[in-house]
C-alpha positions as CSV (number, residue, x, y, z in Angstrom):
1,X,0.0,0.0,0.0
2,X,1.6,3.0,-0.8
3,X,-0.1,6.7,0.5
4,X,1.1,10.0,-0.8
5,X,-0.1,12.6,2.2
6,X,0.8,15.8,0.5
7,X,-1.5,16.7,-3.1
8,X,-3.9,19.2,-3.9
9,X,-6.0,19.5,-7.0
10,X,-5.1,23.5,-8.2
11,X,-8.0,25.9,-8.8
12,X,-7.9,28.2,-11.4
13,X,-7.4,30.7,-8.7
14,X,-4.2,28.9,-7.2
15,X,-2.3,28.0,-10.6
16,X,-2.4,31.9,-11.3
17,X,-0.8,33.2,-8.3
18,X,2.1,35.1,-8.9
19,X,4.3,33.0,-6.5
20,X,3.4,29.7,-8.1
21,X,4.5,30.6,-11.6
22,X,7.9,29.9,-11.1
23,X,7.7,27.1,-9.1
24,X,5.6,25.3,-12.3
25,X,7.8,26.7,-14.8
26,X,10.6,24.7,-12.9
27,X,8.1,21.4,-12.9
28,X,7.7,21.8,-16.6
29,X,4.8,23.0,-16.5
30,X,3.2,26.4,-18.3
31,X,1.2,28.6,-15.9
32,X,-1.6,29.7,-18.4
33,X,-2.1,26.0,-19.4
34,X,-2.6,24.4,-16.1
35,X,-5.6,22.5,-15.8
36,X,-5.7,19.8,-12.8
37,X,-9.1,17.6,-11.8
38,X,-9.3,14.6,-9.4
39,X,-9.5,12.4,-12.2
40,X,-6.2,13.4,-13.3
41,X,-4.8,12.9,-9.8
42,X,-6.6,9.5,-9.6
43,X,-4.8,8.5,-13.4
44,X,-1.4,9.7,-11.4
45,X,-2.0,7.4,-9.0
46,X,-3.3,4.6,-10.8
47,X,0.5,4.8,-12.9
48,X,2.1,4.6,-9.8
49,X,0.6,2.6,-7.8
50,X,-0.6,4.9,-5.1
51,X,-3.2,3.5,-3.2
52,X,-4.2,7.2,-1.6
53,X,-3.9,10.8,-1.7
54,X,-4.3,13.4,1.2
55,X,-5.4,16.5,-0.7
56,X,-5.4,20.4,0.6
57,X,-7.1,23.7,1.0
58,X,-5.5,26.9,0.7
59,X,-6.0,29.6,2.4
60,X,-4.0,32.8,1.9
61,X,-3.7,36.7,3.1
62,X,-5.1,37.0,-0.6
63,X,-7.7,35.0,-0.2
64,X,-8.7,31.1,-0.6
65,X,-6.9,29.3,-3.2
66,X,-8.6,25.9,-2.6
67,X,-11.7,26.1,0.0
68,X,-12.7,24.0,2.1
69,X,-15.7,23.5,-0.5
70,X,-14.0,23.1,-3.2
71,X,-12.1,20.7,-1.3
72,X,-14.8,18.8,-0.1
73,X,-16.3,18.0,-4.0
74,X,-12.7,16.8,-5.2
75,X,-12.9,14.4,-2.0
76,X,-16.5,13.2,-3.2
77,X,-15.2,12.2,-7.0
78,X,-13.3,9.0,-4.9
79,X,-13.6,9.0,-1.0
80,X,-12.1,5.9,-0.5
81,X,-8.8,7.1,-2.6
82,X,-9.0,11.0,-1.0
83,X,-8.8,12.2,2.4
84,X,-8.8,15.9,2.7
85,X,-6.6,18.8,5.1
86,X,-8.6,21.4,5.9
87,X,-7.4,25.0,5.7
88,X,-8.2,28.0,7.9
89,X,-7.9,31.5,7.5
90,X,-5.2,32.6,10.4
91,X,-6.3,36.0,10.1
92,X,-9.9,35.3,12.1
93,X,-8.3,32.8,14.7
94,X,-12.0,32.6,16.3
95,X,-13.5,31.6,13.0
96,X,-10.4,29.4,12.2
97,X,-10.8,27.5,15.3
98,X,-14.6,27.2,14.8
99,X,-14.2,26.0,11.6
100,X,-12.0,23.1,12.8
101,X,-14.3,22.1,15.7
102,X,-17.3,21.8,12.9
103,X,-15.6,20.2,9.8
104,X,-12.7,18.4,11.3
105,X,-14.1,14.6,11.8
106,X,-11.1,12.7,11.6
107,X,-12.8,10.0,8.3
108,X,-13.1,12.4,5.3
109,X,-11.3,15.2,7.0
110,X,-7.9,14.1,8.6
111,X,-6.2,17.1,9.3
112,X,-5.7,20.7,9.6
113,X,-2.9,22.0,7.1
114,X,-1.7,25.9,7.1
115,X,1.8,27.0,5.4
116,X,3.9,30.0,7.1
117,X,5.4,30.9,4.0
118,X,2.1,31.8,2.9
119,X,1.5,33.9,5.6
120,X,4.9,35.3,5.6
121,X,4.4,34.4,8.9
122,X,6.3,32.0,11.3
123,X,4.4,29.5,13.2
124,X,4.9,30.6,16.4
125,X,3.0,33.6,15.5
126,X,-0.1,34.7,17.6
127,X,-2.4,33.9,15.1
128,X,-1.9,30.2,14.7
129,X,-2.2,29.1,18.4
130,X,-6.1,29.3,18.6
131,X,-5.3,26.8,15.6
132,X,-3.2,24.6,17.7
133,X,-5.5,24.3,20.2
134,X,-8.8,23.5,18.1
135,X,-6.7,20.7,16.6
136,X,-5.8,19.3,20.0
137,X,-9.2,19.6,21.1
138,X,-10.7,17.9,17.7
139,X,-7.3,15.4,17.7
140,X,-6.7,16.5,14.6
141,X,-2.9,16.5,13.1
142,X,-1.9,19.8,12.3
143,X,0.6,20.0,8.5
144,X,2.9,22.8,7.7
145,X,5.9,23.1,5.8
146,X,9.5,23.1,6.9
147,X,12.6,24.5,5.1
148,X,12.9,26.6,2.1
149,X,10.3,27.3,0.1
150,X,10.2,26.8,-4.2
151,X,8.0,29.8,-4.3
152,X,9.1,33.1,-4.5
153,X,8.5,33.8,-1.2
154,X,11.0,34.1,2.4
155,X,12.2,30.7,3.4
156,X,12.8,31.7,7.0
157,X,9.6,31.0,8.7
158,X,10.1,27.7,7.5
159,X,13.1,26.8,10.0
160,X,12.3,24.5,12.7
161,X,14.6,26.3,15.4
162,X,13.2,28.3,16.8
163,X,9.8,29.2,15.0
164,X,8.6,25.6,15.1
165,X,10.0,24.4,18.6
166,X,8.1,27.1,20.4
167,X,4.9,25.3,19.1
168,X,6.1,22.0,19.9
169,X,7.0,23.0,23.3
170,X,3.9,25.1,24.2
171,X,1.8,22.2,22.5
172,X,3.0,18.6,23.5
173,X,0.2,17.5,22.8
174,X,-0.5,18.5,19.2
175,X,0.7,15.6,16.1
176,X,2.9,18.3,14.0
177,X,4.0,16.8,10.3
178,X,6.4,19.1,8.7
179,X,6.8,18.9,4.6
180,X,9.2,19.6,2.1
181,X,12.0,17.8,4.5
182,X,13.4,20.7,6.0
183,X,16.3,21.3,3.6
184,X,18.7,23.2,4.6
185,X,18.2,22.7,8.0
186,X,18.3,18.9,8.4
187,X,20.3,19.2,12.0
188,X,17.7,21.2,13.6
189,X,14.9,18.5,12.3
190,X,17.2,16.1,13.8
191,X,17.6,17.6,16.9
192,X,13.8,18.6,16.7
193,X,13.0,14.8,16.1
194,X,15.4,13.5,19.3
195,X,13.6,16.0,21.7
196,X,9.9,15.9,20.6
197,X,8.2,12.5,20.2
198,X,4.9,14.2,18.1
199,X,7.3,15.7,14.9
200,X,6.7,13.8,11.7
201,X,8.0,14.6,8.6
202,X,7.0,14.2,4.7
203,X,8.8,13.9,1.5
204,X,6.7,16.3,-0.8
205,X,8.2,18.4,-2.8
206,X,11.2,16.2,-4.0
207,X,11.5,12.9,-5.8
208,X,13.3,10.6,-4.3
209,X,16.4,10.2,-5.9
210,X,16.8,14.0,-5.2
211,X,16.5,13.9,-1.5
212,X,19.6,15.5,0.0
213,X,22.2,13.1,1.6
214,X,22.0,14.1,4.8
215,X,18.0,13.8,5.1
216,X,18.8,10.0,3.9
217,X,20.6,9.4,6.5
218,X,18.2,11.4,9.2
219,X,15.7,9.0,7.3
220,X,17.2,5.8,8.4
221,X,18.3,6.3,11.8
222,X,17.0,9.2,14.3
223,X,13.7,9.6,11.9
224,X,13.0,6.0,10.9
225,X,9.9,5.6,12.5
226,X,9.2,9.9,11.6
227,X,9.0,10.1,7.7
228,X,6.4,9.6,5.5
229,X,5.6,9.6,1.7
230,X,4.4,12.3,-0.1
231,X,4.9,14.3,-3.3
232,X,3.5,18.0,-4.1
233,X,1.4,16.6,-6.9
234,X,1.1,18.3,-9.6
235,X,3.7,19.8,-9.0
236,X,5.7,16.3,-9.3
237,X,4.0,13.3,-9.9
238,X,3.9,10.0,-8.0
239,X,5.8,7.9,-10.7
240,X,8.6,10.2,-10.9
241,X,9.2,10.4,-7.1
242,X,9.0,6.8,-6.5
243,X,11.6,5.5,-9.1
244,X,14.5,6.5,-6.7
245,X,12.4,4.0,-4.2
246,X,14.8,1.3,-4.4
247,X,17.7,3.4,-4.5
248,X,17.2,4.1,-0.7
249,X,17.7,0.5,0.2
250,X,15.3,0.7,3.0
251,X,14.8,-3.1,4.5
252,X,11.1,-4.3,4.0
253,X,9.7,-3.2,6.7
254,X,10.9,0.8,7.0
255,X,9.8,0.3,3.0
256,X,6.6,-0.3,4.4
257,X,6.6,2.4,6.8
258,X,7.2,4.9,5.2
259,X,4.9,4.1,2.3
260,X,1.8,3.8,4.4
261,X,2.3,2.6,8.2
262,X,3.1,5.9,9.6
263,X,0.5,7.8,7.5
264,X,-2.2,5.1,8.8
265,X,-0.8,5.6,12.1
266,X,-0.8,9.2,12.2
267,X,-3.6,10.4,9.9
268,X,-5.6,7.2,11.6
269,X,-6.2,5.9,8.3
270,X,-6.8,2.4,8.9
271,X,-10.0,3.1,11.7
């Protein structure tokens, strides 16, 4: 079973943003032809084998990119291949946290995801904790993103010390999974990983055979039992990350681990 926890089907809305541009230029992909349904992302699958796809709402300072609607009819094309992340709009942390106690129900919603980068805003910030705390009362896993970002915008809200520690100290009881690897700042997910036991981590955003040496190794010793699958689709597709699979030479079962076990585990996939 293999389960990629980081896709998102783009709206017209999200594949025009100014900040996304480049970062599909650099996927191979033109801006002003970008067209992306469920069914594609089920065809993606089907050609690689993947079994599931978490998929996301945006929400922005600019406005929703993906809502929580929109979100919710991509889910209904295949509910037993798509979960969804719900997405929150940081900027009304009373309505944000609302929204999570009402939609959040741990079967066809199975998390909360919300990006700092997007924000231009570091998770520590005053605005996500009301967040935090909806998503420990709902026990629902709360998805960011950790390191640099592809888009044009700052990179330092994505590093994990200190931005991201604060949260995991002041909320020890909150599941945080952290995307995109963490690059460059692979010892402070390390150390991150040693001190706090509710850190996961995801592959998005790079195939495989690109993930940086040191993340390889983080991935087979302190955070063997803290990394998951995922990809950033469309953005890269399932086939092309997997084919550096076997080049990890991960033993059976970390393979299937990271794959699917840990997802299951932490998304609760498998109740």
């Amino acid at each position: 079973m293999i389960i990629d926890v980081w896709g998102q089907v783009l709206t017209a809305r999200m594949a025009s943003a100014s900040w996304l541009a480049p970062l599909l230029r650099w996927t191979g992909q033109d801006p002003s032809e970008v067209r992306v349904t469920p069914e594609m992302a089920l065809h993606a699958m089907d050609a690689a084998g993947v079994d599931m796809m978490l998929l996301s709402a945006w929400s922005g300072p600019e406005g929703w990119l993906i809502d929580n609607d929109e979100l919710d009819s991509q889910i209904s094309v295949a509910p037993d291949r798509f979960k969804g992340m719900l997405s929150v709009d940081i900027s009304q942390p009373a309505k944000a946290s609302q929204t999570i106690r009402e939609r959040f129900d741990g079967d066809r919603y199975v998390a909360v995801r919300v990006l700092p980068w997007v924000w231009n805003l570091p998770p520590n910030h005053a605005w996500f904790y009301p967040v935090y705390a909806a998503c420990v009362e709902v026990g629902a896993p709360f998805c960011t993103q950790i390191g640099h970002t592809g888009p044009l915008r700052r990179s330092e809200v994505g590093r994990p010390i200190p931005y991201l520690e604060d949260v995991l100290l002041d909320f020890p009881e909150l599941i945080v999974v952290g995307g995109h690897v963490g690059f460059p700042w692979i010892n402070e997910l390390t150390s991150l990983t040693v001190k706090f036991p509710n850190l996961y981590v995801d592959t998005s955003a790079y195939a495989l055979h690109r993930l940086p040496a040191d993340f390889v190794t983080y991935m087979k010793t302190v955070g063997k039992d803290r990394v998951m699958f995922g990809t950033n689709w469309p953005m890269l597709d399932p086939a092309r990350c997997l084919k550096g699979l076997d080049g990890l030479s991960l033993d059976e079962a970390h393979r299937e681990r990271f794959l699917s076990a840990i997802a299951c585990d932490v998304f609760k996939l498998g109740a």
